[in-house]
C-alpha positions as CSV (number, residue, x, y, z in Angstrom):
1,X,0.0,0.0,0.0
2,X,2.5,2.5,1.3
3,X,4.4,2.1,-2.3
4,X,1.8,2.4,-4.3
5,X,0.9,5.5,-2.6
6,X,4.4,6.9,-3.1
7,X,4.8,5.9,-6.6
8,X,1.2,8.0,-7.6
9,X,3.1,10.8,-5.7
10,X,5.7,10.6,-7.5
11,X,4.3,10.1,-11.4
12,X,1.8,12.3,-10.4
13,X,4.5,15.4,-9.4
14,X,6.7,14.6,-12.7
15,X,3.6,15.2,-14.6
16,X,2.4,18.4,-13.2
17,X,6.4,19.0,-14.0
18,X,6.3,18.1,-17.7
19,X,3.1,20.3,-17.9
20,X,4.4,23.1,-17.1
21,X,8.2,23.0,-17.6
22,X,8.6,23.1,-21.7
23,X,9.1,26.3,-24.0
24,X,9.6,28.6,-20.9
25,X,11.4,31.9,-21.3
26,X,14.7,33.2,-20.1
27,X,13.1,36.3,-19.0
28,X,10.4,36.2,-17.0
29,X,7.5,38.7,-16.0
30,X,3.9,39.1,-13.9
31,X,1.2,37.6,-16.0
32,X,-2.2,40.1,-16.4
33,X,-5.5,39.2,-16.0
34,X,-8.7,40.5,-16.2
35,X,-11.4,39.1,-13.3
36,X,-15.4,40.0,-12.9
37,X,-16.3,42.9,-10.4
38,X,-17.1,42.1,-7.0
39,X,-15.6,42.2,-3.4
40,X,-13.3,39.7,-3.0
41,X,-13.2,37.8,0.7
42,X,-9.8,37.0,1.2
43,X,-11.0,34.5,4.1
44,X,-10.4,31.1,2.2
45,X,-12.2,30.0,5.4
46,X,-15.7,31.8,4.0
47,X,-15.1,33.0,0.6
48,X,-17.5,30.7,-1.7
49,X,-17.3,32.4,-5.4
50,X,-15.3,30.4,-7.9
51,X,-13.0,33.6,-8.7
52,X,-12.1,33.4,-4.8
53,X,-11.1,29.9,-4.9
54,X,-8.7,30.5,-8.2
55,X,-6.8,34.0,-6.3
56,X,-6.7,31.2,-3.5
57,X,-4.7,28.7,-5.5
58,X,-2.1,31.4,-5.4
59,X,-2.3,32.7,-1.9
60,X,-2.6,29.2,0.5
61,X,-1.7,26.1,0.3
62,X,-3.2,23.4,1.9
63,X,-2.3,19.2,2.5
64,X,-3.4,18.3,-1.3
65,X,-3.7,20.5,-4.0
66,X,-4.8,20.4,-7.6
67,X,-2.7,18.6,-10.4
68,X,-2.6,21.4,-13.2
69,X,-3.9,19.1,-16.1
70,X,-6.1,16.6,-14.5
71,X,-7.2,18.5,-11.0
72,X,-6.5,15.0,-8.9
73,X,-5.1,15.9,-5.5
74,X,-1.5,16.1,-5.9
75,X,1.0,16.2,-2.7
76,X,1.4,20.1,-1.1
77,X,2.3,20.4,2.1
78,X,1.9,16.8,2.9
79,X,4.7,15.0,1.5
80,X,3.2,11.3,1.7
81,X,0.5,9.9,3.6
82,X,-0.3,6.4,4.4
83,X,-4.2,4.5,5.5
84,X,-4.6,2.3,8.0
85,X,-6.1,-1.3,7.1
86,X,-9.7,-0.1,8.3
87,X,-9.1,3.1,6.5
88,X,-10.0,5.1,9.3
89,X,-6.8,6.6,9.9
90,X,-4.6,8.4,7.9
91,X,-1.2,9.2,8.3
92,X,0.2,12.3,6.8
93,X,4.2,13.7,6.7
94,X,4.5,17.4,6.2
95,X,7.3,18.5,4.2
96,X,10.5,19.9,6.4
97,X,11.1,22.4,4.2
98,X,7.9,24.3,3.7
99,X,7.6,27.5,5.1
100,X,4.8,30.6,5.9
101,X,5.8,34.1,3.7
102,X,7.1,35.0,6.8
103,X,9.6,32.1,7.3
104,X,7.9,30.4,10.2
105,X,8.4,26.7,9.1
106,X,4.7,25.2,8.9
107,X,4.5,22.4,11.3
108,X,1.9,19.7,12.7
109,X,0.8,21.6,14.7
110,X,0.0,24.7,12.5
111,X,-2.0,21.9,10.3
112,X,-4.5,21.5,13.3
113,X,-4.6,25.0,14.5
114,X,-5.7,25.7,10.6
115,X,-8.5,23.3,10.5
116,X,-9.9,24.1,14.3
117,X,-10.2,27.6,13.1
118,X,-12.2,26.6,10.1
119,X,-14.6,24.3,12.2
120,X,-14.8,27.2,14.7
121,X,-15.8,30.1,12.0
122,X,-19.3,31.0,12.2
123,X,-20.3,30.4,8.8
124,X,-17.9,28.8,7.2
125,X,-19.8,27.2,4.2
126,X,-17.5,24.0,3.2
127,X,-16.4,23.0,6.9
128,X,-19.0,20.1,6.8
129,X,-17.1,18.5,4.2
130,X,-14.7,17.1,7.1
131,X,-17.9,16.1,9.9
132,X,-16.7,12.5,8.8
133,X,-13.2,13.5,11.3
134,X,-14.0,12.1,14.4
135,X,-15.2,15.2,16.5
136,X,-15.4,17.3,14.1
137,X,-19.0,17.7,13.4
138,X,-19.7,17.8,17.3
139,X,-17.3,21.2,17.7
140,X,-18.7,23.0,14.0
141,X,-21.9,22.9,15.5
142,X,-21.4,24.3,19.3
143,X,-21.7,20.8,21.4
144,X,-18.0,19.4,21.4
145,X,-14.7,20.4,22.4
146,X,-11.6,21.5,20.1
147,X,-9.5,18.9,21.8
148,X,-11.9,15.9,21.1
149,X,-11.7,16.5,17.0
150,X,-9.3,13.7,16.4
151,X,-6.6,15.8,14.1
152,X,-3.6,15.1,16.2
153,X,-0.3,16.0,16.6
154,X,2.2,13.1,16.3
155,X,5.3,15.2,15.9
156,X,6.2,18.3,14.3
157,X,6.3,17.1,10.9
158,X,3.3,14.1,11.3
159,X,-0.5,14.4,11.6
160,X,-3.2,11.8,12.1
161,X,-6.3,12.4,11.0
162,X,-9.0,9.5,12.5
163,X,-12.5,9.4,10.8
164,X,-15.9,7.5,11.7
165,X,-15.8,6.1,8.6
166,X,-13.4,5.5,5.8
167,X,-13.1,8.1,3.2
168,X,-11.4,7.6,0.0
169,X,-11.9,10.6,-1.7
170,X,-10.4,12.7,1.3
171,X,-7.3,14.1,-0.8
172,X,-9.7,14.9,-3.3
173,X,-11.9,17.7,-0.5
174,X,-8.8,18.7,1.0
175,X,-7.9,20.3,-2.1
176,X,-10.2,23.1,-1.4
177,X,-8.9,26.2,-0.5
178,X,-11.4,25.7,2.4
179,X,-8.9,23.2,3.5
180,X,-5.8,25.4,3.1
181,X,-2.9,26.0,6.0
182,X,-4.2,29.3,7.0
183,X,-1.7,30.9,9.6
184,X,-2.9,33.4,12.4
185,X,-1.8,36.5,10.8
186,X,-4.2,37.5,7.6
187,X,-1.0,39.2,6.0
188,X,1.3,35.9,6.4
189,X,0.1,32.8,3.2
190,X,1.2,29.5,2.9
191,X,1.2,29.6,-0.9
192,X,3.4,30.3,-4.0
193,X,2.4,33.9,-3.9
194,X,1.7,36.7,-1.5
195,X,-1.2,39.1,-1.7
196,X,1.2,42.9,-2.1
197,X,-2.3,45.0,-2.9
198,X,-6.0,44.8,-2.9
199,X,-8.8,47.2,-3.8
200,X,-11.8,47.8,-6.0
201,X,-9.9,48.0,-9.3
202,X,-7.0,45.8,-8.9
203,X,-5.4,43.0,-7.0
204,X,-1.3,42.3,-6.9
205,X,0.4,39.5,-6.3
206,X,3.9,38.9,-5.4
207,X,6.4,35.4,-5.5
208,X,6.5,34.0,-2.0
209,X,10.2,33.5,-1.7
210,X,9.6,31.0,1.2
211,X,7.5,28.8,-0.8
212,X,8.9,25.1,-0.5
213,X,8.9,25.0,-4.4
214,X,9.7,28.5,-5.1
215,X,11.9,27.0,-7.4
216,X,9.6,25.8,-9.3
217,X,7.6,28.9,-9.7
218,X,8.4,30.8,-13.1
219,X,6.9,34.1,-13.3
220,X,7.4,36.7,-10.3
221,X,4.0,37.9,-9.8
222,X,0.2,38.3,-11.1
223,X,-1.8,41.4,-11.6
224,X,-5.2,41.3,-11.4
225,X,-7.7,44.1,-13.0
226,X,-10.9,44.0,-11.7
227,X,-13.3,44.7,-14.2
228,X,-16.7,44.2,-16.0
229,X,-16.0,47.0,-18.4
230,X,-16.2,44.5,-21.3
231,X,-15.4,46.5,-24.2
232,X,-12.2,47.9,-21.9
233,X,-11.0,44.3,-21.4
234,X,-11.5,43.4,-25.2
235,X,-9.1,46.4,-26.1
236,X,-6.7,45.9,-23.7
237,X,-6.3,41.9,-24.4
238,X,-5.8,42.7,-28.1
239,X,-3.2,45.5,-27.4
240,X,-1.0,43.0,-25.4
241,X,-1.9,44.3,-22.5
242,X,-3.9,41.1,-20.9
243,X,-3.0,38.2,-20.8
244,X,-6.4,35.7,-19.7
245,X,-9.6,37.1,-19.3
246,X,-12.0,35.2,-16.8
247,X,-15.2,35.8,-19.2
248,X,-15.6,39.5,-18.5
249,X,-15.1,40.4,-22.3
250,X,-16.7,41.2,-25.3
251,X,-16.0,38.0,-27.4
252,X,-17.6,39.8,-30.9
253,X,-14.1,42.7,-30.3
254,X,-11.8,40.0,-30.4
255,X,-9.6,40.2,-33.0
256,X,-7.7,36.3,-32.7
257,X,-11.1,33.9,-32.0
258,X,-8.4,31.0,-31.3
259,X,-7.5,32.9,-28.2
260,X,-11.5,31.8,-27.1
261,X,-11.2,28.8,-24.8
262,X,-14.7,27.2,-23.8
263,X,-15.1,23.9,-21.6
264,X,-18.2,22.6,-20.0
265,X,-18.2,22.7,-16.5
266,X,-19.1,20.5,-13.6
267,X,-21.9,22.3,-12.4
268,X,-25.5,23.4,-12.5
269,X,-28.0,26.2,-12.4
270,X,-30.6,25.7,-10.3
271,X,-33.7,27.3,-7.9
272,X,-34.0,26.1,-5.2
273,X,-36.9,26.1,-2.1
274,X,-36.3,26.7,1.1
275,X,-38.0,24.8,4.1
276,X,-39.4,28.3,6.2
277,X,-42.6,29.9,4.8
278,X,-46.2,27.4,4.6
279,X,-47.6,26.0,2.1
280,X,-44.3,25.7,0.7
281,X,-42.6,23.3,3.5
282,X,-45.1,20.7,2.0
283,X,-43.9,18.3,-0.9
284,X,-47.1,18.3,-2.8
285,X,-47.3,21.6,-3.1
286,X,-43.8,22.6,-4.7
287,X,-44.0,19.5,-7.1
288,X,-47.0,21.3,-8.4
289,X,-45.4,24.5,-8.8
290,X,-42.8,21.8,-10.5
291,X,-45.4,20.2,-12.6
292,X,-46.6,24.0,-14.1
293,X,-43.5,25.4,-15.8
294,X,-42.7,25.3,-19.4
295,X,-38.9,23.8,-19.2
296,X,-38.9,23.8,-23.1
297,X,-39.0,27.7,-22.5
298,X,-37.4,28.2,-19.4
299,X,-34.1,26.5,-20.5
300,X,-34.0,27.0,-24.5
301,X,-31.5,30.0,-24.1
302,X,-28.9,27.2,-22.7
303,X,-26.3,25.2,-24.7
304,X,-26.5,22.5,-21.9
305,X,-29.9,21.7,-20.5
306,X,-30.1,20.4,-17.1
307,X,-33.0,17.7,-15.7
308,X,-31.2,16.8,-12.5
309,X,-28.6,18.6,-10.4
310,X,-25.8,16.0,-10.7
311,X,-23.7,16.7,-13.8
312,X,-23.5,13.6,-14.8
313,X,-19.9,11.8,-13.9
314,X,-18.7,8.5,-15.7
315,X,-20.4,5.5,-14.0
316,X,-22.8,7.1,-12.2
317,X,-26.6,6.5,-12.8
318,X,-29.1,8.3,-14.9
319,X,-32.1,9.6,-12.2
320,X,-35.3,10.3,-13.4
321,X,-35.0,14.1,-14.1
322,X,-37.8,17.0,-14.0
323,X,-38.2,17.4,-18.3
324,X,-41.5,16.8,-18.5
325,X,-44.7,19.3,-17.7
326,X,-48.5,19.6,-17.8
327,X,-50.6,23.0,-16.9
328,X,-53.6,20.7,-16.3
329,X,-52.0,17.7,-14.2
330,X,-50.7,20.7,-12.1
331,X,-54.0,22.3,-11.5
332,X,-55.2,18.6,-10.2
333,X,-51.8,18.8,-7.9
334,X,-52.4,22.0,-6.6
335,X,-56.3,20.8,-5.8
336,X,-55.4,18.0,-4.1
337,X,-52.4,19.5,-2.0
338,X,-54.9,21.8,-0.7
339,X,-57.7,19.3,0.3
340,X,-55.2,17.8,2.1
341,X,-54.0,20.9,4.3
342,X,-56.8,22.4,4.6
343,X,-56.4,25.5,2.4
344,X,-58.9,27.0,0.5
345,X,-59.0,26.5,-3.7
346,X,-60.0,30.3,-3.6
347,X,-57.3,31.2,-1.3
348,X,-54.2,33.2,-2.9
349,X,-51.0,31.9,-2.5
350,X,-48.2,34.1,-2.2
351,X,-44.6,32.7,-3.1
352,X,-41.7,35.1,-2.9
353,X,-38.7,35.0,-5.3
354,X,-35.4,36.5,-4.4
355,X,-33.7,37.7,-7.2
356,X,-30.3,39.4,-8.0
357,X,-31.0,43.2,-9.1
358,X,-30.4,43.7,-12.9
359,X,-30.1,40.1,-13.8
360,X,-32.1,40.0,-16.8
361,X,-32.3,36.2,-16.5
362,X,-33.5,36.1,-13.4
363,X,-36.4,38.7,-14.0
364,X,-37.4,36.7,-17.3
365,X,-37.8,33.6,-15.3
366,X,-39.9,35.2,-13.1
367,X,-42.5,36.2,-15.8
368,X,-42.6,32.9,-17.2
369,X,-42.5,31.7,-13.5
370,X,-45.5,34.1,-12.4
371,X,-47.2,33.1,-15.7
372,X,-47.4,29.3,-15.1
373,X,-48.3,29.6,-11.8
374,X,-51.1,32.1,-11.7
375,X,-53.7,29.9,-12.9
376,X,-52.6,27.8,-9.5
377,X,-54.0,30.5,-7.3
378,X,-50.6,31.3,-6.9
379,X,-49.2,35.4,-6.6
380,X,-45.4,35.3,-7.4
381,X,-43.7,38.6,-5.8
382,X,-39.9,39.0,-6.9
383,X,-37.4,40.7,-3.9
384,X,-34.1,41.7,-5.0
385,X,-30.6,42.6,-3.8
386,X,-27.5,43.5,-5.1
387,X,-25.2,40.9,-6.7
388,X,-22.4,40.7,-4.1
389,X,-25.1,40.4,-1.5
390,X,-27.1,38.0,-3.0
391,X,-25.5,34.4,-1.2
392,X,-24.7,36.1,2.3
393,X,-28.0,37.0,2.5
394,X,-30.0,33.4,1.5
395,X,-29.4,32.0,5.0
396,X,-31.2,34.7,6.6
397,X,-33.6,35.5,3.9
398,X,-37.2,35.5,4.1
399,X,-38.0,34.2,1.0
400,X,-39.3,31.2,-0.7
401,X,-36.9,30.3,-4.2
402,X,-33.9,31.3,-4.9
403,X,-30.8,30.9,-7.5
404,X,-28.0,29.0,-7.3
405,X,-25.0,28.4,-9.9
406,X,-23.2,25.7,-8.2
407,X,-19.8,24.4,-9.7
408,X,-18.5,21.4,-7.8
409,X,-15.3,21.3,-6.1
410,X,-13.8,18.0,-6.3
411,X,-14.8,15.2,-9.2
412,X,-17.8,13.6,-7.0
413,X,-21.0,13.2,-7.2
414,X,-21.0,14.5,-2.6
415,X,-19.8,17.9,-4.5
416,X,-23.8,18.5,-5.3
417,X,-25.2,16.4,-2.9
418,X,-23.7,18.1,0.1
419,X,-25.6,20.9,-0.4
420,X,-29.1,19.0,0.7
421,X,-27.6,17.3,3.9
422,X,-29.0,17.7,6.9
423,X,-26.8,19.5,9.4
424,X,-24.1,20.5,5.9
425,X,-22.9,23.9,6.6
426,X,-23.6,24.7,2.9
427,X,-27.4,23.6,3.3
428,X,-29.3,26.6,2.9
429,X,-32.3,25.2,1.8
430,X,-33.2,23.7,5.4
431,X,-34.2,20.4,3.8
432,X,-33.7,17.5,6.2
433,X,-34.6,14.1,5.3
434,X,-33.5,10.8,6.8
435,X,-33.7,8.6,4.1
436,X,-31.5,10.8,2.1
437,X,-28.9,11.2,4.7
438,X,-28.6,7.6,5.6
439,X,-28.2,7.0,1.8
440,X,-25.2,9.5,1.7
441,X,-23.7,7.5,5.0
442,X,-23.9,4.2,3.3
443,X,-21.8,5.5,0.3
444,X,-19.8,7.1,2.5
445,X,-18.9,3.6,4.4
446,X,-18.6,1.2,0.6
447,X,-15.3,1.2,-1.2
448,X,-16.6,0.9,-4.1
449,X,-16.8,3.9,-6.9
450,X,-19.7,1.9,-8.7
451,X,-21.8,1.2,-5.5
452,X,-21.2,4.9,-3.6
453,X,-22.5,6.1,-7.2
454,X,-25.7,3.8,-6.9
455,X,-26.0,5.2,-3.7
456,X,-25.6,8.8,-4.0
457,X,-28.1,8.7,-7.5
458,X,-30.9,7.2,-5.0
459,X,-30.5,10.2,-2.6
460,X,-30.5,12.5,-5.7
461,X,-33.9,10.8,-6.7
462,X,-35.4,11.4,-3.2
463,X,-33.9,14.7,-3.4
464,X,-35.8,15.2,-7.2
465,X,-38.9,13.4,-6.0
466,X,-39.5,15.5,-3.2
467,X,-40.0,19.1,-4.9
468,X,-37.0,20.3,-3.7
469,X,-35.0,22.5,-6.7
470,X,-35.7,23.5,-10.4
471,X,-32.6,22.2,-12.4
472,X,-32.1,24.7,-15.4
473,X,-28.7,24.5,-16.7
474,X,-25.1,22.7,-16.9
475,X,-22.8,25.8,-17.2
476,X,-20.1,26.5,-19.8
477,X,-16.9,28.4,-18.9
478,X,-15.5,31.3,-21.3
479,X,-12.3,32.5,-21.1
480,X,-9.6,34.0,-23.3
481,X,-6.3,33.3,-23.2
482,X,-3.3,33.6,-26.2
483,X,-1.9,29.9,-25.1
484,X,0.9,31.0,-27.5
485,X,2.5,33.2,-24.8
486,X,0.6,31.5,-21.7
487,X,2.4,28.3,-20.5
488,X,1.0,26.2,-17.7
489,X,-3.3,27.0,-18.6
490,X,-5.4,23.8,-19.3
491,X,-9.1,23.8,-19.5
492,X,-11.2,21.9,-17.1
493,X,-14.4,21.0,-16.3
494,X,-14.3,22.1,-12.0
495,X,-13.0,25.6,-13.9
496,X,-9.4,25.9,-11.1
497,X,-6.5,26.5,-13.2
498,X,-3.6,26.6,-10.2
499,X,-1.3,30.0,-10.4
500,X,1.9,28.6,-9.3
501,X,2.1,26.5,-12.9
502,X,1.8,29.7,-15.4
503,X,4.6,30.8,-17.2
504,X,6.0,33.2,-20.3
505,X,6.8,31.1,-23.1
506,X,9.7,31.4,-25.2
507,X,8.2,33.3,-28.3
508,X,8.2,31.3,-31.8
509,X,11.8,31.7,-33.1
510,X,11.7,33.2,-36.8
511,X,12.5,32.3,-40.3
512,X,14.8,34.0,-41.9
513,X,13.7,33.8,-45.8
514,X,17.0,32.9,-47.8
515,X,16.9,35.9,-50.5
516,X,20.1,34.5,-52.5
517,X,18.9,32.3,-55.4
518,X,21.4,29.4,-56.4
519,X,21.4,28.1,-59.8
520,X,23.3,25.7,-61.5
């Protein structure tokens, strides 16, 4: 076991070398790159937006973090790791050399300090990804003590993590920056870069020259320009003077269409209910809601139509999706949900939708939305706030649906499915059901990928069956990027494209014509 684990380490490190370590320039310089508008948290403890989590693969660095090509966990700060024979224990060596920004050497013990400050931040929306540590879920969630969450200190270079139940995809979740080595002092990172500036307009980061592979690190720094000024971004791109644009452009200005990289992305679109306002706690009376909407309208703008919220992974099964409708089988819904509670068919319904201000999407829906459900007895009203508002506020919300464009973190099907657990920190929904979470416990407990994924697609169907989101869409990614001078970029479908790897190629060298015509 322990070989085979240190062989994987091994090919998988001289692979993420290979990637990145061909056509690279002599001279160096920061790469520029163009990243949407909004106020970045630089908490990797609580920040939840995907252009967080890539500034983050340049800030921290946790045990595991992503391989540049494929995004399997790849060896950071742990060196090598080896599972007991019940695969309830894991065993993890910390590399000697690594090193905070400031020089501190990161040790054992800064590994557990990092991951009982995470369970001990008030909303910290990923930390229930670890309640399978022994202890942990007790402390997240105010009941148990920081000294009973088995993450222990063997030495200063040698943690042992204990769990209730084995958990092969661990590496896999502690890739997240969620999961990063996090040290006391906000200023002081773990990863291949530190953070120099931050504001509105622009973000700046500096080579950490403490980095255990500093080495290995090519370019000396990444500026960031904060901007939706699309047209701006376009111009500036063309001129030279960006490098990658993270989608914030106007594709129709560009002048080099090959520069356009698109990939489909593990994730989906979705509205959701939440379990707070009557009628709407009640199963039969969201699956008539369900029943009511046109999906043939509400999801022919999108290149990749969603009927379950699952992107669908190799090997795992197909669930019986919402696709189909029928205006007049909901109307007998509706009429029999409210026989049974005791509501009124004259009495008006009043569902409230929260929206993001501006979002023409989001309005649209809510037309057709309003439309279909009218002839239910049911009065759609539309509450709005601002876009970098919108997910702090669903938790305390009074509303009934919301939005959600969810992109999963690690290659799992638990990615989506976390998100509907009882007691999951990212559960904003307040849906609780038991048959669902034992489901999710049992795959949790089988080794095997084809029966956790047999599993996991029965909690999905209970999940489907019971009323509980509106799938709408698989996303795809846009982003521009002249691969011709950008080394060290690959496409993916979880949309993380780890900093440390970029580089300057060298440019193409040119051909001289020969002038000089020889004859004979």
């Amino acid at each position: 076991m322990k070989k085979k684990i240190l062989f994987s380490v091994v090919l998988a490190f001289f692979k993420a070398t290979i990637f990145f370590a061909q056509d690279i320039a002599s001279e160096q310089r920061a790469v520029n790159i163009a990243v949407p508008n909004h106020i970045y948290n630089t908490n990797p403890f609580t920040a939840s937006y995907t252009s967080e989590a890539q500034l983050f693969t340049g800030l921290h660095e946790g045990l595991f973090s992503y391989d540049p090509v494929t995004l399997a966990p790849l060896p950071a700060l742990c060196k090598s790791y080896k599972i007991s024979r019940d695969k309830k224990r894991w065993t993890l060596t910390l590399r000697e050399n690594a090193k905070f920004s400031n020089g501190e050497s990161i040790k054992a013990q800064d590994v557990r300090d990092s991951f009982i400050r995470l369970l001990g931040t008030r909303g910290a929306p990923f930390a229930s990804l670890i309640d399978n540590v022994s202890g942990a879920q007790e402390f997240r969630e105010g009941y148990g003590k920081a000294e009973d969450v088995k993450i222990d200190v063997r030495n200063d270079y040698t943690i042992v993590i204990r769990l209730k139940e084995p958990m092969g995809h661990l590496p896999k979740i502690l890739c997240h920056h969620s999961f990063s080595i996090v040290h006391p002092d906000e200023n002081v990172y773990s990863g291949p870069f530190i953070l120099e500036k931050i504001d509105m307009s622009e973000i700046i980061l500096k080579k950490n020259p403490e980095y255990w592979d500093a080495d290995n690190v090519k370019i000396p720094g990444i500026n960031f320009t904060v901007s939706d000024d699309y047209p701006e971004n376009s111009f500036k791109f063309n001129t030279g003077k960006l490098d990658w644009i993270c989608g914030n452009a106007d594709y129709s200005k560009i002048i080099n269409k090959t520069h356009l990289q698109m990939n489909a992305e593990f994730g989906t679109v979705y509205l959701f209910f939440k379990m707070q306002n009557s009628p709407w706690t009640n199963p039969e009376f969201r699956n008539a809601l369900i029943e009511a909407i046109p999906y043939d309208t509400l999801r022919k703008e999108y290149t990749i139509q969603a009927e379950s919220l699952v992107n669908p992974l190799t090997g795992y099964p197909k669930v019986t999706g919402i696709a189909d409708w029928d205006a007049s089988d909901a109307a007998e819904m509706m009429k029999g949900a409210r026989k049974k509670y005791g509501i009124s068919q004259d009495e008006k319904l009043t569902l409230v939708f929260a929206v993001i201000s501006g979002d023409e999407h989001l309005k649209k829906w809510g037309e057709l939305l309003k439309e279909a459900w009218e002839p239910l007895g049911v009065e759609l009203v539309m509450q709005n706030t601002t876009p970098d508002r919108y997910n702090l506020a669903i938790p305390q919300w009074n509303a009934d649906l919301f939005y959600y464009s969810w992109i999963g973190d690690f290659a799992d099907p638990l990615a989506f499915l976390e998100l509907f657990r009882g007691g999951s920190s990212l559960n904003n929904s307040g849906w609780k059901n038991e048959s669902y979470d034992n489901l999710l416990l049992e795959a949790l407990r089988n080794n095997s990928i084809e029966e956790r994924y047999k599993l996991m697609s029965q909690a999905e169907q209970i999940l489907l069956d019971d009323g509980m989101i509106i799938p709408i869409s698989h996303p795809v990614c846009a982003h521009l990027i002249d691969l011709s001078v950008i080394g060290g970029w690959k496409g993916n479908a979880l949309d993380i494209h780890p900093l440390k790897y970029l580089y300057i190629k060298e440019p193409p060298k040119k051909k001289i014509p020969n002038l000089v015509k020889h004859s004979l």
